[in-house]
DOVEXRO-222318 format. One record per residue (C-alpha): x, y, z. Coordinates in steps of 0.1 Angstrom, whole numbers, plus 5000, padded with zeros to 4 digits. Layout:
# residues N
XYZ/...
//
This chain:
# residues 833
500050005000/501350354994/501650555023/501850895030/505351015044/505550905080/502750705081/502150335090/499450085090/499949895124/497849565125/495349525156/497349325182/495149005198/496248715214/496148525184/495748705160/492948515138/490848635116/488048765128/484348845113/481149055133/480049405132/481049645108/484449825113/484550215116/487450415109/486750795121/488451115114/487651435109/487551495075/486251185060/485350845083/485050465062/482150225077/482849865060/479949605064/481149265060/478549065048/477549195025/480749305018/480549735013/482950035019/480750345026/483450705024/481750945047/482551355045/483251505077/479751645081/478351345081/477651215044/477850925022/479751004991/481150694981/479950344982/481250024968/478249764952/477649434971/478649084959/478749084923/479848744915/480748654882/479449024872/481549334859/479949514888/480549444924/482949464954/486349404953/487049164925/489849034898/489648804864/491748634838/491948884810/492748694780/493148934756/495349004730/497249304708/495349374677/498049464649/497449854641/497850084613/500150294634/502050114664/501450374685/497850304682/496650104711/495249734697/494149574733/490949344728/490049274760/488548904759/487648864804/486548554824/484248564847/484648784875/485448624907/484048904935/483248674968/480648844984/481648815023/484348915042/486548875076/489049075093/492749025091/494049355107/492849665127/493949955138/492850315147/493450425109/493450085089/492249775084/492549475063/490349225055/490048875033/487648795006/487248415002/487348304963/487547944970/490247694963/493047844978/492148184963/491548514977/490948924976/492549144999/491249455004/493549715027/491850015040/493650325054/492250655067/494750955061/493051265071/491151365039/492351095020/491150725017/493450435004/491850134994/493749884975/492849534963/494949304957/494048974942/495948674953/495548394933/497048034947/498447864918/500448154900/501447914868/498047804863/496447974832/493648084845/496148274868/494448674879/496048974860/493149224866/491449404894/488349584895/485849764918/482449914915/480750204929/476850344936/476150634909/473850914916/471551024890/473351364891/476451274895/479151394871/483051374862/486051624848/489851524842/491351164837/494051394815/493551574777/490651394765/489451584734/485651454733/484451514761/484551764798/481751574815/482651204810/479451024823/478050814804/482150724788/483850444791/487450554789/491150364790/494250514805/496850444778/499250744763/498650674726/498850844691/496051074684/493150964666/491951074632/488651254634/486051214612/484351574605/483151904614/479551774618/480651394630/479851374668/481851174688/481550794690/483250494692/485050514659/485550924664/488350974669/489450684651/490350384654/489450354692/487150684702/486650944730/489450754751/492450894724/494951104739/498651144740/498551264782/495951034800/496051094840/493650844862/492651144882/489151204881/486851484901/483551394908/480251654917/479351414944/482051564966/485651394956/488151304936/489750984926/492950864914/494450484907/498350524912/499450264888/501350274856/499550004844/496450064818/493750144839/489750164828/486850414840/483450314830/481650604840/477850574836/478450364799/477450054812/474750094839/472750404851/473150354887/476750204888/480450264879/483650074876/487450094879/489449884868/493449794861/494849544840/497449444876/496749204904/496949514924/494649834924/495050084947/492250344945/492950714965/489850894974/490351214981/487051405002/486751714996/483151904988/485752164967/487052014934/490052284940/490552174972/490651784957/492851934929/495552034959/495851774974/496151554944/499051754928/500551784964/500951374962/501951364927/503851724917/502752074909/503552224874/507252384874/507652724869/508852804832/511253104823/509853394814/509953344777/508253014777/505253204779/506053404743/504353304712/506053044690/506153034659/507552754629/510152934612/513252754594/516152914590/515852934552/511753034552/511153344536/508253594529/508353764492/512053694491/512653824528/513953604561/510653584576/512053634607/512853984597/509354004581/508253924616/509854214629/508954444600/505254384608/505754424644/504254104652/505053994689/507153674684/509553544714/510653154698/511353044663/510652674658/513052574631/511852214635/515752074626/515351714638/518151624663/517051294677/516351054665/517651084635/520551354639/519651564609/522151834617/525251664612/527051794584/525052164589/526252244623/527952554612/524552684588/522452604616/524652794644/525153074625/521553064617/521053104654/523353394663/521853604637/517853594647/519153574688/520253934681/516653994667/515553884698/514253544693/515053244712/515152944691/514352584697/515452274677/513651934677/513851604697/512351264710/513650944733/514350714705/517350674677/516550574639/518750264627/519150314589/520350644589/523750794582/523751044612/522750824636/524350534625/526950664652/524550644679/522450364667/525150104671/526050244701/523150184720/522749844707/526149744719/526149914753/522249754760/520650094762/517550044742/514549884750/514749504739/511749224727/510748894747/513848734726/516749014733/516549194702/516349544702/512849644703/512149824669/509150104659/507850274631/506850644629/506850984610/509551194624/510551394596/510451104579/509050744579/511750614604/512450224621/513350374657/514850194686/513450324723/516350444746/515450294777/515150544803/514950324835/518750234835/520450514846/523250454820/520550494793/519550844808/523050994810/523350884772/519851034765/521251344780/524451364760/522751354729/519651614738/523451764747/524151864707/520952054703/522552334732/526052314713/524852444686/523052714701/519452634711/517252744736/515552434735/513152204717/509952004708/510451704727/507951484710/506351154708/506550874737/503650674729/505350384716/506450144740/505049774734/503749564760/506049304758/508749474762/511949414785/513349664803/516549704828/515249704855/513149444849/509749594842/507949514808/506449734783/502849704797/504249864829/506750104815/503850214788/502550504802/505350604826/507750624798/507050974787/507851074824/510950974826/511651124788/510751464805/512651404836/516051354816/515251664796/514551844828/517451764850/519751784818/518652164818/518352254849/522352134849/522852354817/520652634820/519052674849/515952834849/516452994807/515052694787/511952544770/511052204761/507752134751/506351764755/503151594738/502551304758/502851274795/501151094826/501051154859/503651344877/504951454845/504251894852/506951884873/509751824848/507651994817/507752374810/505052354790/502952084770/501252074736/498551914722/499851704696/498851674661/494951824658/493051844627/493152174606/489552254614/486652274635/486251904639/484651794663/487151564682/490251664668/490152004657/489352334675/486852284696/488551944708/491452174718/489652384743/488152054764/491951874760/493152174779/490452174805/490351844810/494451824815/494252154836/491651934860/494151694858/497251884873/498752014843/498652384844/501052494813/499752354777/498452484750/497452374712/498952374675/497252734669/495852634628/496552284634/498752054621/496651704608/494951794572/493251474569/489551534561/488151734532/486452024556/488352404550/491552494562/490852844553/491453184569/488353144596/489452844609/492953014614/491753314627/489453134655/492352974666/494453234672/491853374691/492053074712/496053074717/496053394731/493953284764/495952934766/498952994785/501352824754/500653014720/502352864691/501652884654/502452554634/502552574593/502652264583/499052084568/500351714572/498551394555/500551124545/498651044510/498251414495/499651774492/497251974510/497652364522/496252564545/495952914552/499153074565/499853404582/501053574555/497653494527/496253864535/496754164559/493554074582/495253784587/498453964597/496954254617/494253994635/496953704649/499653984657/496954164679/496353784693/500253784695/500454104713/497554054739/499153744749/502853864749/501454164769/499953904797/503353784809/502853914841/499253764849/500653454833/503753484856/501153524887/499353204876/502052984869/503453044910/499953024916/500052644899/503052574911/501652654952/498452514950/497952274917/495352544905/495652504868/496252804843/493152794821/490352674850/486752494841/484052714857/483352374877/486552404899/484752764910/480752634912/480852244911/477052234921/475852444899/474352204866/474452454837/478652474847/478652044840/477552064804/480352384795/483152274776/483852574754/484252864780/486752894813/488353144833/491753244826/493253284866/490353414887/490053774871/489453664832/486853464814/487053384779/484753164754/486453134724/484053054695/484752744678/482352684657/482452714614/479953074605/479353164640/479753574642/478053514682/478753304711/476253194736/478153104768/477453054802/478653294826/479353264862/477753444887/478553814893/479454114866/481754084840/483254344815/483954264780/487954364775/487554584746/484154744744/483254754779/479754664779/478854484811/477154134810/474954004841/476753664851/474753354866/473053234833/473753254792/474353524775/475053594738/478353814727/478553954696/481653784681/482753904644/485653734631/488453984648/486553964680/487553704710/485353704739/486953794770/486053964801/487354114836/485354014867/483954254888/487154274913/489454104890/493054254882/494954184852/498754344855/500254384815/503454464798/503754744771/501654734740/504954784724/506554464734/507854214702/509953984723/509753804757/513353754754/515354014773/518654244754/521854104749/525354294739/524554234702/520354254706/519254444674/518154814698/515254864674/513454524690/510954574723/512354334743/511454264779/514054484794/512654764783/509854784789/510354674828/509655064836/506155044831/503154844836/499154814826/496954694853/493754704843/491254634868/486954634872/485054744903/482054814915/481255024945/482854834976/485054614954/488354574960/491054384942/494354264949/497354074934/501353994940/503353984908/505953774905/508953994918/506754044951/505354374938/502154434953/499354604939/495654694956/492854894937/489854964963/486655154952/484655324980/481355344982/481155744986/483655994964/486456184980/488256474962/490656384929/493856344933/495456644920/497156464890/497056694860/494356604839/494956474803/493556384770/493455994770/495455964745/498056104766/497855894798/499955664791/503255894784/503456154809/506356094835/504756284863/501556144871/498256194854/494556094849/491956114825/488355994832/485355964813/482455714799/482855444780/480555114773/478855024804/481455144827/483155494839/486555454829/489655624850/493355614836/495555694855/499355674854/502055694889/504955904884/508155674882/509055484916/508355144930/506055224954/502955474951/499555494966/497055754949/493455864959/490956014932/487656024938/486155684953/489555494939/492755424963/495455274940/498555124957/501655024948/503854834979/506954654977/507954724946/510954544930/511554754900/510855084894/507855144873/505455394863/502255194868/498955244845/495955194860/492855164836/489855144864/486155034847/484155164872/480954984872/477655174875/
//
């Protein structure tokens, strides 16, 4: 059983310690309590005030559903089109879930107890009580382990309410509110989806449906009042509501399933403590947070570098994505001095550049022959049932047979390491670390583990290596970005991407999937992600055309990773989609999307400590804020951004309005300033330059410069005409709404704090000189200028240079306290009527 730190499960001591049957056995605590009935065997969680909000089913035997119970799987590994396609075909026996139990161990806080399965065969079902968390694990012993009818899967069931609902299990793309789902926990390649107007199904995405995704997590949240997760790298199932109305199961393909209940009425609260057992998301430079975009070093825009075009248009880019594969295949050798010169030149425009990598090594190739025969002689790949090395197929760059370095010898790691090592010799920042998906299940590993185990930790402990490789080399200045993940892996990530989507609005692959993977993952623990922003998959015959781009871009600029991908992949034709550069909309529409989230660095900074201290994610479902109200369990295309910002992105094909839920309270739209009433739907105008996105009433949202181009900060040889972060550290936006008696408050990243409070009466104004608006934001001594506009009464007003302030005007007191850098700060206060 895993334990928290310091704590031990201590049998009951008796004078002979026998098993022992009778009256149910409490264990009581303050936040949740268990009751387990023995005969009928039943485990009943209990809330501390009082409440059931968890039960297992009864007896069972022979049945999916029940107690405690474990089978013969006999399945088998359906041959796929692409290997990293999972091909299980479950083929189960008979459930065995005895129906009584007796008690093998007690104590304050635990207990254990046997389940009878006749002939020598048995469940075991441990129980321990850990303040607001509830272990149960079974484990299925089985008395004749050659025998082929030998266990290798556990399962247990559970009571459903009729209005009970769940969020998470990791970036699922179909689906926010899983009931009624039966969904797999298996890191896979994405699915293909089959339309615009193709809802999802068992075949979309296909081959294998809504369970598809590169970053499952067995974390759920439940609206009944807590949260599960199954800490096992085994492939685990949820059958949410699919099978029975009244019922659902877990289940793992291991003779050992440990199920954590976490009991909290608050999803948040649930959301803590999960991330505090399994890592919080790390804290990214800076610069991760810049818009990406995929630029090689010879791409060019009527005959210009586009990365000077990028500049010439003033549109806010931080990293250039030159997409130069370095593993596995080692396509820089014999263009290491192109590619570093390549590097020096747009580093002095201000860009940071990253190069491209994964955990595996092509055989067949003249750059890596090097390395390929290498790791074959030293034992450092993953190897078949027979001792070969175990071989894959895959696109990367090119159709490639790959060997997997295996990452659980530390020998393997350090070699992993040395080659990510070339990609910072030449230069880089950093890199797409991609893929991960591909380990088989038969599989040896060194140390010891097979591929059905190693599966879905594998992508983990590529991230790890990447991670402590940097942090070694650059501490703290570096991005990697990783598709595929599982548990635990936020802490070693900086940021995480979505994979491969489809070019359009589909429904379970394009756009609209990309706004539930991100809720779902941030649900999950992952707080830094965002999406291919146009796509990348150009698969189905729907448009890839300028509204679909557009849209998206809309999209990346409330997701806390923006980056631009130009590719229109599929494997059988040439197809082409619409770029940045087709028309000047197009340019002036993304580059305002570019600048507004360029321009949120410091709210992003805020939210990313924020992640990192309490597992709050980035992008948050309304449900972590109002998990009992039902209109927030059907929203999957709407969130908040932090607590001060909501956004609903439209993705939909034609739609020039957005219906969307809003929470309870005020809210101000960002640009026109027309106040909608929260606490039901409402419908925003939304043309095709328009994103959706509004302050709270007491929300604060600190900004950089509106003349910022780069994240990156100057260097000696840093081109001076480039707005990099550096200079513009001498002033800051805040912009913040409030009605009477509303106060806000927030602490950026360098400790700076700052407090806007609105009175409920008007005192004199401040004595600032008095300016045309157009003129607040310059002058160097303090000013204001106040007027109408929308809904609200708008105040700008702007501190003279300092890092601390604190300024009365009218019913407003604006403060600025501990300040680490001087600034002159720019308040814009909507004052709501």
């Amino acid at each position: 059983m895993s334990l928290a730190p310091g704590l031990a499960f201590v049998p009951a001591c008796s004078s002979d310690m026998s098993a022992s049957s009778g009256p149910p056995v409490e264990l009581h605590g303050v936040e949740a309590s268990v009751r387990v009935d023995l005969s009928p065997f039943v485990i009943r969680v209990i809330d501390g005030e009082g409440k059931e909000i968890l039960t297992t089913l009864p007896g069972g035997d022979g049945d999916p559903y029940g107690g405690p119970g474990a089978t013969r799987d006999m399945g088998s590994e359906n041959v796929m089109p692409l290997p990293g396609w999972d091909g299980w075909i479950a083929d189960e026996r008979p459930w065995r879930r005895p129906s009584s139990a007796v008690t093998v161990a007690q104590s304050d806080r635990g207990a254990t107890f046997e389940l009878d399965a006749g002939d020598g065969n048995a469940i075991v079902v441990d129980v321990l009580l850990d303040g607001a968390k509830v272990h149960l694990k079974t484990t299925a012993r089985f008395a004749d382990p050659a025998s082929p009818e030998v266990w290798n899967k556990t399962s247990i069931a559970f009571a459903l309410r009729p209005d009970e609902h769940f969020f998470g299990l990791g970036e699922r793309f179909a689906s926010v509110d899983h009931r009624g789902l039966s969904l797999y926990s298996w890191a896979e390649e994405g699915g293909l989806g089959q339309g615009e107007d193709q809802p999802r199904g068992p075949q979309n995405p296909s081959p294998n449906g809504p369970s598809m995704t590169y970053f499952p997590v067995p974390f759920f949240l439940s609206s009944a009042g807590y949260a599960v997760h199954l800490p096992t790298t085994f492939r685990t199932e949820t059958h949410l509501g699919s099978e029975r109305d009244d019922a659902y199961r877990i289940a793992a393909s291991t003779t050992s399933l440990e199920t954590i209940v976490y009991v909290h009425d608050d999803p948040a609260a649930s959301l803590e403590h999960f991330t505090r057992d399994t890592g919080r998301s790390m804290i990214p430079a800076p610069w991760a947070f810049g818009p990406v975009r995929r630029v090689s070093f010879d791409n060019q825009v009527n005959g210009v570098d586009e990365w000077t075009v990028l500049r010439q248009r003033k549109v806010p880019t931080t990293i250039l994505d030159d997409a130069t594969h370095i593993l596995p295949a080692r396509s820089e050798v014999g263009r290491e001095g192109v590619l570093s010169s390549w590097i020096q030149r747009v580093h002095a425009a201000g860009y940071k550049v990253v190069a491209y990598n994964n955990p595996y090594v092509a055989f067949g190739k003249d750059g890596s022959k090097q390395d390929a025969d290498f790791g074959a002689a030293n034992g450092l790949f993953a190897k078949t049932p027979e001792g070969a090395v175990g071989k894959t197929t895959f696109i990367s760059g090119e159709l490639l047979d790959l060997a997997t370095i295996d990452l659980t010898q530390a020998a393997a790691v350090a070699w992993f390491q040395d080659l990510l090592g070339h990609t910072l010799a030449l230069g880089y920042d950093g890199w797409m670390h991609d893929f991960g998906e591909y380990v088989q299940r038969p599989w040896r590993f060194g140390d010891g583990r097979l591929g059905e185990e190693v599966h879905n930790i594998f992508p983990v402990l590529s991230a790890k290596a990447a991670h402590d490789l940097m942090e070694k080399q650059r501490p703290g200045d570096y991005l990697f970005y990783v598709r595929s993940g599982y548990t635990g892996s936020q802490q070693y990530a900086p940021m995480v991407w979505s994979g491969d989507p489809e070019a359009t609005f589909d429904v379970t692959q394009g756009l609209p999937a990309q706004v539930r993977g991100g809720l779902n993952l941030g649900m999950s623990g992952v707080a830094l992600w965002g999406s291919d922003v146009s796509g990348f998959k150009c698969i189905t015959d729907f448009p890839h055309d300028k509204e679909m781009y557009l849209r998206w871009a809309e999209f990346g600029a409330v997701s806390p990773f923006m980056l631009e991908e130009n590719a229109c992949a599929n494997p059988l034709f040439d197809r082409s989609k619409w770029k940045l550069w087709d028309d000047d909309e197009t340019v002036t529409v993304y580059g305002a999307m570019a600048r507004l989230h360029t321009r949120l660095l410091p709210y992003f900074e805020v939210l990313a400590r924020e992640a990192n201290q309490t597992g709050m994610p980035i992008m948050r479902h309304p449900f972590l804020y109002h998990p009992h109200e039902p209109a927030v369990w059907a929203v999957d295309d709407a969130y908040y951004l932090g607590a001060s910002l909501y956004t609903s992105p439209v993705v939909s094909r034609g739609a020039t309005s957005k219906s969307t839920w809003f929470p309870p309270g005020r809210w101000v739209d960002f640009d026109d300033h027309t106040v909608v009433e929260g606490g039901g739907a409402h419908v925003t105008p939304a043309p095709l330059d328009k994103l959706p996105l509004f302050v709270r009433d007491g929300g604060i949202v600190p900004m950089l410069d509106p003349s910022i181009e780069t994240l990156a900060v100057s260097t000696a040889d840093t081109d001076p005409a480039v707005v990099t972060l550096d200079r513009v550290r001498d002033r800051l936006d805040v912009i913040v709404a409030l009605a009477p008696g509303q106060d806000a408050h927030i602490v950026l990243a360098d400790g700076t704090e700052l407090t806007a409070r609105r009175k409920s009466s008007a005192g004199p104004a401040s004595g600032l000189a008095v300016v045309d608006p157009a003129a607040v934001s310059t002058c160097s001594d303090g000013c204001v200028a106040q007027g109408p506009d929308g809904d609200v009464d708008r105040v700008r007003l702007t501190t003279p240079l300092g890092t601390s302030s604190s300024v009365a005007h009218e019913d407003l007191e604006l403060v600025v306290d501990k300040g680490a850098t001087s600034r002159r700060v720019r308040w814009d206060v909507l004052r709501l009527r």
